[in-house]
C-alpha positions in Angstrom: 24.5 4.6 34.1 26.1 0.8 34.3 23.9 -0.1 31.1 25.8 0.2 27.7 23.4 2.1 26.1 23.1 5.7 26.6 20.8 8.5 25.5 23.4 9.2 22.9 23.1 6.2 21.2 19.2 5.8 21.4 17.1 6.6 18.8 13.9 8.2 20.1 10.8 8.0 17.9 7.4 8.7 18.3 3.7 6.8 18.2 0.5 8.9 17.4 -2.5 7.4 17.7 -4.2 10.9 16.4 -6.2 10.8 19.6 -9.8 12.5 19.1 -10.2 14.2 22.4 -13.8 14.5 24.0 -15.2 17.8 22.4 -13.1 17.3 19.3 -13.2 15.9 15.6 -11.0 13.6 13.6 -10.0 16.8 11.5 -9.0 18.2 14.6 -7.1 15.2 15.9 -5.5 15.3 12.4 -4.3 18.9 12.1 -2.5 18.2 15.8 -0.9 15.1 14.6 0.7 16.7 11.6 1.8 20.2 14.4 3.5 17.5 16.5 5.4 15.7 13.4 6.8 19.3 12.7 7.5 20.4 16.4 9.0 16.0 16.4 11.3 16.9 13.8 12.7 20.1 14.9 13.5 18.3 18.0 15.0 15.8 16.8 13.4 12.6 17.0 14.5 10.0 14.3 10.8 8.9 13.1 7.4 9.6 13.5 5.0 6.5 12.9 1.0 6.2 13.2 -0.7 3.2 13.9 -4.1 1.2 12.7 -6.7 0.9 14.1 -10.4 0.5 13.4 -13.6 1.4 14.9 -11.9 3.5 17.7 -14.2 6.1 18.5 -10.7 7.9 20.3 -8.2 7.4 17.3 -8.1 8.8 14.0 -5.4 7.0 12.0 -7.2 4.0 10.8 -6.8 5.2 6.8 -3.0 4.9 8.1 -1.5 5.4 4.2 -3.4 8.4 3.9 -2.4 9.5 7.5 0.9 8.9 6.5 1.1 10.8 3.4 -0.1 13.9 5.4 2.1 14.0 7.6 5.1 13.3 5.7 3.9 16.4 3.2 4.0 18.4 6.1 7.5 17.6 7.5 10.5 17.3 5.5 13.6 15.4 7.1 12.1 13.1 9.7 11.2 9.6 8.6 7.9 8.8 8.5 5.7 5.5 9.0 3.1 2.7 10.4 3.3 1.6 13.8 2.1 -0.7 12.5 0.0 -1.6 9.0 -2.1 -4.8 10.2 -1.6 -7.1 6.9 -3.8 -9.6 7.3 -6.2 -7.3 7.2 -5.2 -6.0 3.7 -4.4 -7.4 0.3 -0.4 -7.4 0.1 -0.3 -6.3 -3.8 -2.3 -3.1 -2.2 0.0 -2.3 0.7 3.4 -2.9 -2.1 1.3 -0.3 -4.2 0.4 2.6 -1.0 4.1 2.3 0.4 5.5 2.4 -3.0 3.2 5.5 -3.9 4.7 7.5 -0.4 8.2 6.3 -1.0 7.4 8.1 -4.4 6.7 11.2 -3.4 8.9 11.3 -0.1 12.0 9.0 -1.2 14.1 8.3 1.8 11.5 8.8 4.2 8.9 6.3 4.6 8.8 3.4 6.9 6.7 -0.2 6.7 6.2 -1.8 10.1 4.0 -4.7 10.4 1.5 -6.8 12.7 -0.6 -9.1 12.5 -3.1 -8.1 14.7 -6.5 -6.7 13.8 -6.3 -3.7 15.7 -10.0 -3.7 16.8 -12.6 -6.1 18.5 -13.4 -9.3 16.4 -16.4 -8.4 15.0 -14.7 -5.4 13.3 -11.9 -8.0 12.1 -14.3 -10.1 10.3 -15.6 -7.1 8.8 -12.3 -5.9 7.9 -10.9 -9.6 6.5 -14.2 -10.4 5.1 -14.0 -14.2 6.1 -13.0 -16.7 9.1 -9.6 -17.8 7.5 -8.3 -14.4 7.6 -6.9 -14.6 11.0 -3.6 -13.8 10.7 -2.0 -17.1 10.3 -0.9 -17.0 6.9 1.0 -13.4 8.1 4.7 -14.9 7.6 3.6 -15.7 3.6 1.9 -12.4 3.8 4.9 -10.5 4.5 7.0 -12.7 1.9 5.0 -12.0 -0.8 4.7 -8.0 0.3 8.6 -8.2 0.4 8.5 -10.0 -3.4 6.7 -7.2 -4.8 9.4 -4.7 -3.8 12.4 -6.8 -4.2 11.4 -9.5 -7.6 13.4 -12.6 -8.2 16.1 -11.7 -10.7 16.3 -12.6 -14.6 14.5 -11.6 -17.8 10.9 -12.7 -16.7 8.7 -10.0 -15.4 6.4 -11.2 -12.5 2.5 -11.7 -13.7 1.5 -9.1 -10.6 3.7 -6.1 -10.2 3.7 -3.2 -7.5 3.7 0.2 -9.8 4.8 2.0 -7.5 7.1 0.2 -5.1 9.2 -2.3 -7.8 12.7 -1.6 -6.8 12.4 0.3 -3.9 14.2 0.0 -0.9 11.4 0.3 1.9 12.9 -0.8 5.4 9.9 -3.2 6.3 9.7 -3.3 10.3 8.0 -6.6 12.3 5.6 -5.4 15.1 4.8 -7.3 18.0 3.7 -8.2 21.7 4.9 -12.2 22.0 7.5 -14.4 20.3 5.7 -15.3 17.0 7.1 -11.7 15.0 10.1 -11.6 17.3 11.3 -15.3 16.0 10.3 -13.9 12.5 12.2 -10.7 12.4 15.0 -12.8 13.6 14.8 -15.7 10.8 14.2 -13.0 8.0 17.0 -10.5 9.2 14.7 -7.4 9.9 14.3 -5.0 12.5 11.8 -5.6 15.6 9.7 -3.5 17.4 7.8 -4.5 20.5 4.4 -3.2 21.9 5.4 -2.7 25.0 3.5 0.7 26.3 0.7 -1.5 26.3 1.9 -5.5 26.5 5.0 -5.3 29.0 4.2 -8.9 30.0 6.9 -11.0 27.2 8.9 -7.8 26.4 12.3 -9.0 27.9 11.7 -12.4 25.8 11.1 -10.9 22.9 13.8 -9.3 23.0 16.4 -11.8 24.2 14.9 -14.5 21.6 14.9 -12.1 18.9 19.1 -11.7 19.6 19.9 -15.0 19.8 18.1 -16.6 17.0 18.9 -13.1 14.3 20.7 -13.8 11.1 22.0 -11.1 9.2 20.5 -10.2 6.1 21.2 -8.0 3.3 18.8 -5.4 5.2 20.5 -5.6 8.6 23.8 -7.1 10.2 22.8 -7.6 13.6 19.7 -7.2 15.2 17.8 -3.7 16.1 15.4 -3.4 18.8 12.8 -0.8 18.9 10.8 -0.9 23.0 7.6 1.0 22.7 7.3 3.1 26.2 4.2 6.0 26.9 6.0 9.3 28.2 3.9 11.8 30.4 6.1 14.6 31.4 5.0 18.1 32.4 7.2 20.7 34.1 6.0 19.0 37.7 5.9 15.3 38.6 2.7 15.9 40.3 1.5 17.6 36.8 2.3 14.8 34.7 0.9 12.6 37.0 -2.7 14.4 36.7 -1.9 14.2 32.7 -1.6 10.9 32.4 -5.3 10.0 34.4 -6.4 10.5 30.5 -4.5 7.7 29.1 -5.5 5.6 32.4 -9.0 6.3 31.5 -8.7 5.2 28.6 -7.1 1.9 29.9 -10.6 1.7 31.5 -13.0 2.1 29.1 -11.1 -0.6 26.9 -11.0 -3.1 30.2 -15.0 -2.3 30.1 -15.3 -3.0 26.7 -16.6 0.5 26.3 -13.9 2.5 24.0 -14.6 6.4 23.7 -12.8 9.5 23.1 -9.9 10.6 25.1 -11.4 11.9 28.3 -9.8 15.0 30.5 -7.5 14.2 32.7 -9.1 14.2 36.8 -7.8 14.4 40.0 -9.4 11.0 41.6 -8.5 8.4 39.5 -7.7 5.9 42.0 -11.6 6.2 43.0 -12.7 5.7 39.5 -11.1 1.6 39.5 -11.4 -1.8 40.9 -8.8 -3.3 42.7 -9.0 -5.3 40.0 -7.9 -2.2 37.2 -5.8 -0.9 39.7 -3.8 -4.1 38.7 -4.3 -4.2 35.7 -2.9 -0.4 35.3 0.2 -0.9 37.5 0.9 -4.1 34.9 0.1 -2.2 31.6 2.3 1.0 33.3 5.4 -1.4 33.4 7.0 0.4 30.4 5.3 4.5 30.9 7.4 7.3 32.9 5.3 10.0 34.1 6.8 13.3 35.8 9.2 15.9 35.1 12.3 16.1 33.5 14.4 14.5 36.1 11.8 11.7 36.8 11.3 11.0 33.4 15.5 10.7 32.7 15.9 8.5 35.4 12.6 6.2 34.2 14.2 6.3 30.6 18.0 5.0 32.1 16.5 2.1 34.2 14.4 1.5 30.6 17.4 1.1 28.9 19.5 -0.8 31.5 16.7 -3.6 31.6 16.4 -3.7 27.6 19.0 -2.7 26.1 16.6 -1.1 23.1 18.8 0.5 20.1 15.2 2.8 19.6 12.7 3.9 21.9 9.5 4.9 20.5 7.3 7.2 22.3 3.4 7.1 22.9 2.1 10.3 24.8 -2.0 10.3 25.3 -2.6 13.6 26.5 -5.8 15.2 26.4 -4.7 19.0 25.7 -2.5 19.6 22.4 -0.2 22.0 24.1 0.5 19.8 27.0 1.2 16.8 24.7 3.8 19.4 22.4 5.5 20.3 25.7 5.4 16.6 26.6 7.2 15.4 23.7 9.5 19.0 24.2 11.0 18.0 27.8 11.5 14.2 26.6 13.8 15.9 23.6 16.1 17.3 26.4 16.9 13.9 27.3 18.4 13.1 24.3 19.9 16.4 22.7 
């Protein structure tokens, strides 16, 4: 491999969306989320993060604290986290006071990764933010006063609003994104980066390469560390994981119709289910997701790394059947053991 990373080197990490599979419940969605965090840790994966969103008939993680908090009281070595917390649609004094509450009761362990996005449609947003300026603009002042909260100016005067919990605590706080705005942000403030990738390839390699140039070292971080988001489908065949992974296409499909549901079983005609039009659009959004079996799936990963360079790879697997998506994230462990 000519690339100077390796598998050695890589974190690998994973991103549940708690998918609620047709025929299923949130409780249900749940209980497998916190089964793959414990199966995650034995294998060795560095962190397990869960993502908001809202008014996704499909996902289950939109309380993402409380989501958090389970699963990090059912693990007990493997960090735990938001992939990502959408600020703008929360108050930042409430955030300080949930992260600092987790970090409580699991020091060493919790992660804060951020976005700005809504993580929904529009009309959920305004119901979220409660108002048209909410629209993520303010997010930079956002995450400075979030960051105040844990980290106060110095000196004998106490601030008027204090996070109790989270005052004092070192809670590694993450920027999310899919374009330049958090790359240039994480780089100016010194913090690590993650980039959407397993669903908005399109900017990832500028991201990335404007993120590098423009980081300054902080007291957090001395040189910059990229986290690539990829979706892995692997199955003991490639022709397997191929017929696995028809459920996360179809669920490409229902959002490209405007018409989100639950995560759907995977078929065997997929290819007669789209447009030439989301034909496209799936080949685009797949630039980033290795589907097949071990082999396939190492040799997807390398030429991952080779273009990208990624110091963490964090792994989204929607897979209709629990079992298949444990052995899933199993086979991708033997990549990196």
């Amino acid at each position: 491999m000519s690339t100077t990373k390796t598998f050695r080197d890589t974190a690998f990490s994973v991103l549940d969306l708690a998918p609620i599979v047709v025929g299923g419940t949130a409780g249900e969605a749940l209980r497998n989320s916190a089964d793959l965090a414990r199966h995650a840790e034995q294998w060795g994966y560095k962190r397990y993060w869960v993502a908001e969103h809202h008014s996704m008939p499909g996902i289950a993680s939109s309380a993402t604290s409380v989501v958090i908090g389970y699963i990090a009281g059912q693990t007990s070595t493997i960090r735990v986290g938001s992939g990502g917390i959408m600020l703008p649609n929360h108050a930042p004094l409430v955030i300080a006071e949930q992260f600092g509450t987790l970090e409580s009761l699991y020091p060493g362990r919790i992660d804060l990764a951020l976005g700005r996005a809504p993580g929904s449609d529009q009309v959920t947003a305004r119901a979220l933010r409660r108002g048209p300026d909410r629209n993520g603009e303010d997010f930079p002042d956002q995450v400075a006063e979030l960051y105040t909260y844990f980290h106060p100016p110095g000196g004998a005067r106490k601030p008027a609003v204090r996070a109790v919990p989270g005052e004092g605590l070192d809670i590694p706080i993450w920027l999310l994104g899919s374009s330049d705005f958090s790359a240039r942000l994480a780089a100016h403030w010194g913090l690590p980066f993650g980039f959407a990738s397993h669903f908005a390839p399109t900017y990832l390699l500028p991201a990335l390469q404007l993120y590098r140039s423009n980081f300054e070292a902080s007291q957090h971080l001395d040189k910059p560390y990229a986290m690539v988001g990829v979706n892995v489908i692997a199955a003991d065949t490639d022709d397997e994981a191929r017929r696995l992974a028809t459920s996360m296409q179809q669920q490409v499909l229902s959002l490209l119709r405007g018409m989100p549901g639950q995560l759907k079983p995977p078929v065997d005609n997929i290819e007669d289910m789209c447009t030439d039009y989301e034909k496209a659009v799936l080949a685009d959004r797949g630039r980033y997701t290795v589907v097949g079996s071990l082999d396939t799936i190492r040799k997807g990963l390398e030429r991952i790394l080779e273009e990208t360079k990624a110091d963490e790879l964090i792994v989204s697997a929607q897979i209709y059947d629990h079992d298949a998506r444990l052995h899933s994230y199993e086979i991708l462990s033997k990549v990196f053991e």
